[in-house]
N, C-alpha and C positions, 0 to 999 in steps of 0.2 A: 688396937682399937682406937680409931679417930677420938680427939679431946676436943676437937672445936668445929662449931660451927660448919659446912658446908655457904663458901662463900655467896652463894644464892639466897643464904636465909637471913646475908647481913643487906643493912641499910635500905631496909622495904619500909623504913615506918616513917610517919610524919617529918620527923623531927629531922632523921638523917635527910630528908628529899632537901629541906628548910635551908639546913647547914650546907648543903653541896649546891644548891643555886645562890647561895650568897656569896658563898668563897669567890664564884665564879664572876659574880656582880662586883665582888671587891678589884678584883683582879683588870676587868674593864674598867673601872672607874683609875684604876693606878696607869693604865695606858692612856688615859682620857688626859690624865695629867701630867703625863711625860711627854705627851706631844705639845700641849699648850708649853710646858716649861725647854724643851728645846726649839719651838718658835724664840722663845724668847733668849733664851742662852742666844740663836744668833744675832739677835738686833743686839745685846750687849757686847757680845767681842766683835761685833763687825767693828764698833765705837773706842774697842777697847777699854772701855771704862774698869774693866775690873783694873788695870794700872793704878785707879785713886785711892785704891786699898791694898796697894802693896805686893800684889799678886804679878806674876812673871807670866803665867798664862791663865787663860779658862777656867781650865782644866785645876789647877792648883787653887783658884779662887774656890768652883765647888764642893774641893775636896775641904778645904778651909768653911768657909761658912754654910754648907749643904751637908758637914758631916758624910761623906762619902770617900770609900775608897777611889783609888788612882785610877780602878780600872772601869765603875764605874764613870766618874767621871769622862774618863775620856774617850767610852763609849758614847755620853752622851754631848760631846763636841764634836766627834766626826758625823753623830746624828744630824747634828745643827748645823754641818756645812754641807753635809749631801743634801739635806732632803728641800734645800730650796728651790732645785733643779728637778725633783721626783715628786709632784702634787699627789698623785695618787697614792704612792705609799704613807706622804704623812698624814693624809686624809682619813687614809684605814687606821693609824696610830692615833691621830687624832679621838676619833669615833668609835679605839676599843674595837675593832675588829683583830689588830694586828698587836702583839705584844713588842717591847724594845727589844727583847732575848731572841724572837726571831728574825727581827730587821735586820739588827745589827748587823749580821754574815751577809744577808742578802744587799746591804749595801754596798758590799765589796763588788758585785756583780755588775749593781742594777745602772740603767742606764736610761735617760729621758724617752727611749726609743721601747725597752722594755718596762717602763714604767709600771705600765695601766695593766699587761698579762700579769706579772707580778705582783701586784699588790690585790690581783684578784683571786692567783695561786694561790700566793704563801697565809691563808687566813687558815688554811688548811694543813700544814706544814706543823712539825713539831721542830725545836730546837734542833735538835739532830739532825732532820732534810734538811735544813738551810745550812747548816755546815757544809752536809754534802754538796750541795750547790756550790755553795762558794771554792768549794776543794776542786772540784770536780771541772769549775769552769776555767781555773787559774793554769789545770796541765800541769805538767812539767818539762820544761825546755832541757834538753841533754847537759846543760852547766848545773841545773839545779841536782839533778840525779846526782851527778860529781859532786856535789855539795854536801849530800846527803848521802852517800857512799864512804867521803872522808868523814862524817861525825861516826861512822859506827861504833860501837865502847862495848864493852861489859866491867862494869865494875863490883868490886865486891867488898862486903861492910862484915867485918872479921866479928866485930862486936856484936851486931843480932845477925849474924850468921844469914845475911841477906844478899839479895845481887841485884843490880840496876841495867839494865841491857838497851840499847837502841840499834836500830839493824837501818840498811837500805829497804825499801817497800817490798822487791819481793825477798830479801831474806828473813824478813820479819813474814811475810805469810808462810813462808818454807814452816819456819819453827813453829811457828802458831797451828797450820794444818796437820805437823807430826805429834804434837804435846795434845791439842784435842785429838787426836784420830786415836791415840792409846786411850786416853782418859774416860773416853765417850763410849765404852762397854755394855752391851746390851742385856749384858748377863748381872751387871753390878747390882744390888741391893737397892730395893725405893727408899723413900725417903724416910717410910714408918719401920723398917727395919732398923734394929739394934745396929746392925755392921755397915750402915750404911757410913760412904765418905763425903762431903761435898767436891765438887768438882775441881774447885782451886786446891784442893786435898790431892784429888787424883791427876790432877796435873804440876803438880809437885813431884810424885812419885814415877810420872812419865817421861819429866826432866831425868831424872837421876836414872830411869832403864837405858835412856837413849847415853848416858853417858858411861853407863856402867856396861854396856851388852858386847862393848867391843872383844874377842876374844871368844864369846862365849855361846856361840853360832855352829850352827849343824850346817854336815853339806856344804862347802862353796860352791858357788856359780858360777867361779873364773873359768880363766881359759882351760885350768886341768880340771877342774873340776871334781877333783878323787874322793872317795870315802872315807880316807882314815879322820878319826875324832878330833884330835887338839883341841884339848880343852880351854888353857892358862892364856892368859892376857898373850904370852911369848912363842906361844904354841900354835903351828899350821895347820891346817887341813889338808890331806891330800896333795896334790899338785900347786894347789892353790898358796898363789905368792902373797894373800892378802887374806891372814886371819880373820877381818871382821867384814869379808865380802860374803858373807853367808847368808842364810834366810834366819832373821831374827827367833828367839827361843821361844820368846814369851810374848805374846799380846802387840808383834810390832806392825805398822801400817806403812805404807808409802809418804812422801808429800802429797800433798797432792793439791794446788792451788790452781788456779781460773785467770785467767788474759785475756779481757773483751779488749780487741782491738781493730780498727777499719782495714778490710782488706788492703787499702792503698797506704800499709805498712811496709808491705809485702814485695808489692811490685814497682818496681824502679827504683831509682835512687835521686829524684831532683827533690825529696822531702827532707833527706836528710842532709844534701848540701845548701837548700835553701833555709834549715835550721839553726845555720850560723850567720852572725855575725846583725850584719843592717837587715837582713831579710828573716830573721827569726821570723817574726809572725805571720807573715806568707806561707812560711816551709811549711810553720807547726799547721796550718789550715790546709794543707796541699795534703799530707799526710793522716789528717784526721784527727781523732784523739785512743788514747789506750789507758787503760786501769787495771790493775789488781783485785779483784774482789776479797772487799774487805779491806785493803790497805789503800787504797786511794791510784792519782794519775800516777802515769811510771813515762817513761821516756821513748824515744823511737831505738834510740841503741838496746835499752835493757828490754823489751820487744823481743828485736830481732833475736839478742843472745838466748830469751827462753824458747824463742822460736824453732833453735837448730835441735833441741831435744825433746820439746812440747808435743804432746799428740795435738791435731787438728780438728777442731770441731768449727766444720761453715756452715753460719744459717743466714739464709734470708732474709732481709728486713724489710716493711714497708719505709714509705718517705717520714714517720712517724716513732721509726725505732722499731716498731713490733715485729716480731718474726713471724715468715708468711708459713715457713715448712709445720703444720701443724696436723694433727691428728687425733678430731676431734672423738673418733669412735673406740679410741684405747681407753683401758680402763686407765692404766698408769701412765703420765708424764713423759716420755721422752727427753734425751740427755740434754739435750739442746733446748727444751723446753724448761728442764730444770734452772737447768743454768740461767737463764732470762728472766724465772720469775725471782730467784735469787738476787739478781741484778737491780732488778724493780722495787724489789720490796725491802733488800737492805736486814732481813730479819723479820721478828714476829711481827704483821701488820697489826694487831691488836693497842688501839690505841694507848700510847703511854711505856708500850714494851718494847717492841725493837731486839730481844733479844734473837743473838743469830747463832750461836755454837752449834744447841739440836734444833731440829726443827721440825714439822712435816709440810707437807702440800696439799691443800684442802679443797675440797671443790666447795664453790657457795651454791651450786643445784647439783644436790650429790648424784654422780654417775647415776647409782642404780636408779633414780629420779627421772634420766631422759638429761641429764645436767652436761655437757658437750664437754671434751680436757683439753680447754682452750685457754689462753691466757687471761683472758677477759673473767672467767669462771673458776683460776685456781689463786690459791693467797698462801701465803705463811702460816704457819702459826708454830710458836710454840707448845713443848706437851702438857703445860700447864695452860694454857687458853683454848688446845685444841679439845681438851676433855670439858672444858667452859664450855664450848660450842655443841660438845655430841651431850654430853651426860648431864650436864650442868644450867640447861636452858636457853643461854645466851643464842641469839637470832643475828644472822649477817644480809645483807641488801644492798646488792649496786653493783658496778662495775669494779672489778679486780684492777684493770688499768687507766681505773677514775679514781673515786670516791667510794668507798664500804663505809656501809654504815651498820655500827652495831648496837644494838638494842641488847640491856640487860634484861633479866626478868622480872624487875620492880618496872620495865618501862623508859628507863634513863639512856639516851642515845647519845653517842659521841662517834666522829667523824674520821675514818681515815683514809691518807692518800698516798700514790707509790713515791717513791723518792725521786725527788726532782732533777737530780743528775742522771735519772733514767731517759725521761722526755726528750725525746730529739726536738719534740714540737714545740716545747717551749722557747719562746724566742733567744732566751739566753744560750740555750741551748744549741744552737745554730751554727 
């Protein structure tokens, strides 16, 4: 039996409406004053002046007399030296359209030339897209992959019986898409069930099948492939030279991760010799760009390497990124459809969520409606937002690769938009 509330029947009354356009008034008013106060932070270190108080930089002065952490600080000095050159961004920071949390990223990007797209984007953007941005537009050139290949670790804390792990981008989405693909059971218990697990629960438990199941495998698939059982860690199956090449016991899935990459990965080879040395950034633009869904850019070698075992999925794209192959009179998505809105949206587009593990794909003119299964008409959502939207009132409006706008059912609209590292169209993006 439910104990609270149906989230539609909170925050309808005066008082909440009160409270939640103040917060948000506050919130402008504190952008209002980080823009006025990083004008001025740079007329002060242009002079240097913090030197007559002892200060070694900026940065150390505001952590000193502004009471502020190092990281604030010196987010708000790299503010004060970009945004002299970018009017239109600190203009929106200025004027409270744009918050420092999501500048910040997008400074690493922005440039006098993207200036004015940007700062009329990202008013839109949650902290999280402009990360993606900024991730997304930096790439990664084949030494950084090497960079990040050598940091791999697992480490383990004997004492809370813990473990700390960093992987290369795709062997971190390897582990990531086996550890959810068990966890994520359609049969498991809801949330109002007594035996219900949370997920970091059953992904705990899906770690230790994957590491426990070797030995304990019906059937091999190898080359003999024979019948007989073998049950024990030391014990074979059949013909088969390789006890734990079998079809998993209990609850196992495949990997199964995603490589958006430009065809002109693929063919030829002047992207990848023009990726070294003086001519790096030619190559990497001759070549395109590639990512891991869900893990960020990967490189043009680790590409290729998923390439030789990867199944192939080629779509279409306009000059804009969006894929042309579509089919608007299917009830259901198409694979290549999936994958693209997946790519777009990064997760639940439900403002403030973002979450990606489960999800579904929704139309905002539901099919049976006359509603076409085109991109522009399908979004994310997670299954806690997607019963917001069927059962629970909430109303959605706009374009899937614009702007959705959702209206609660007190009336309260908030804005959301696809991830910025989607947009080919945006200049950065180019």
């Amino acid at each position: 039996m439910r104990t609270r509330p149906l989230s539609r029947d909170r925050g309808g009354d005066a008082r909440s409406a009160a409270l939640a356009e103040s917060m948000v008034a506050h919130q402008r008013a504190i952008s209002v004053h980080q823009g006025a106060m990083v004008g001025e932070i740079a007329e002060f270190a242009r002079t240097e002046a913090f030197r007559g108080d002892g200060a070694l930089s900026m940065a150390a002065w505001l952590s000193d007399r502004c009471r502020l952490s190092a990281a604030s600080a010196r987010t708000l000095v790299v503010a004060a030296e970009r945004l002299g050159a970018l009017p239109q961004l600190s203009e929106a920071l200025s004027a409270g359209r744009l918050t420092l949390d999501v500048l910040a990223p997008v400074l690493g990007v922005a440039t006098p030339e993207t200036d004015a797209p940007l700062a009329e984007a990202a008013v839109h953007w949650s902290v999280r897209q402009a990360q993606e941005l900024a991730r997304s537009s930096r790439g990664m050139p084949d030494t950084e992959a090497a960079k990040k290949f050598s940091g791999r670790f697992v480490r383990f804390n004997d004492a809370r019986c813990a473990l700390l792990a960093q992987f290369a981008p795709d062997a971190y989405a390897i582990v990531k898409s086996t550890l959810v693909a068990r966890a994520t059971r359609h049969d498991h218990p809801s949330a109002a069930d007594p035996d219900y697990e949370p997920l970091e629960a059953r992904l705990a438990d899906a770690l230790v099948e994957v590491c426990t199941e070797r030995g304990r495998r019906d059937g091999g698939t190898g080359s003999g492939g024979g019948g007989g059982g073998g049950g024990g860690p030391g014990g074979g199956g059949g013909n088969d030279p390789d006890p734990g090449s079998g079809r998993p016991l209990f609850g196992g899935a495949p990997a199964h991760i995603v490589v958006h990459a430009d065809l002109s990965f693929f063919l030829g080879g002047e992207g990848a010799e023009g990726a070294e040395g003086a001519e790096g950034a030619e190559g990497a633009e001759k070549e395109g760009s590639a990512s891991i869904q869900g893990a960020g850019p990967i490189s043009a070698e680790i590409v290729r390497r998923l390439a030789c075992e990867g199944t192939h999925t080629i779509s279409l794209e306009g000059p804009d990124g969006t894929i042309l192959d579509q089919f608007p009179w299917n009830r259901s998505p198409t694979v290549a459809q999936r994958i693209e809105i997946s790519r777009r949206d990064g997760g639940c587009r439900f403002p403030g969520c973002g979450y990606s593990l489960i999800s579904n794909v929704h139309h905002l003119r539901h099919w049976i409606n006359g509603g076409p299964t085109v991109l522009s008409n399908l979004i994310t959502l997670c299954p806690a937002h997607h019963s917001r939207v069927h059962e629970l009132g909430w109303k959605m409006s706009g374009d899937a690769n614009q702007l959705v706008t959702f209206t609660s059912p007190h009336g309260r609209q908030s804005i959301s938009s696809p991830s910025p590292a989607w947009r080919r169209s945006l200049p950065v993006r180019k």
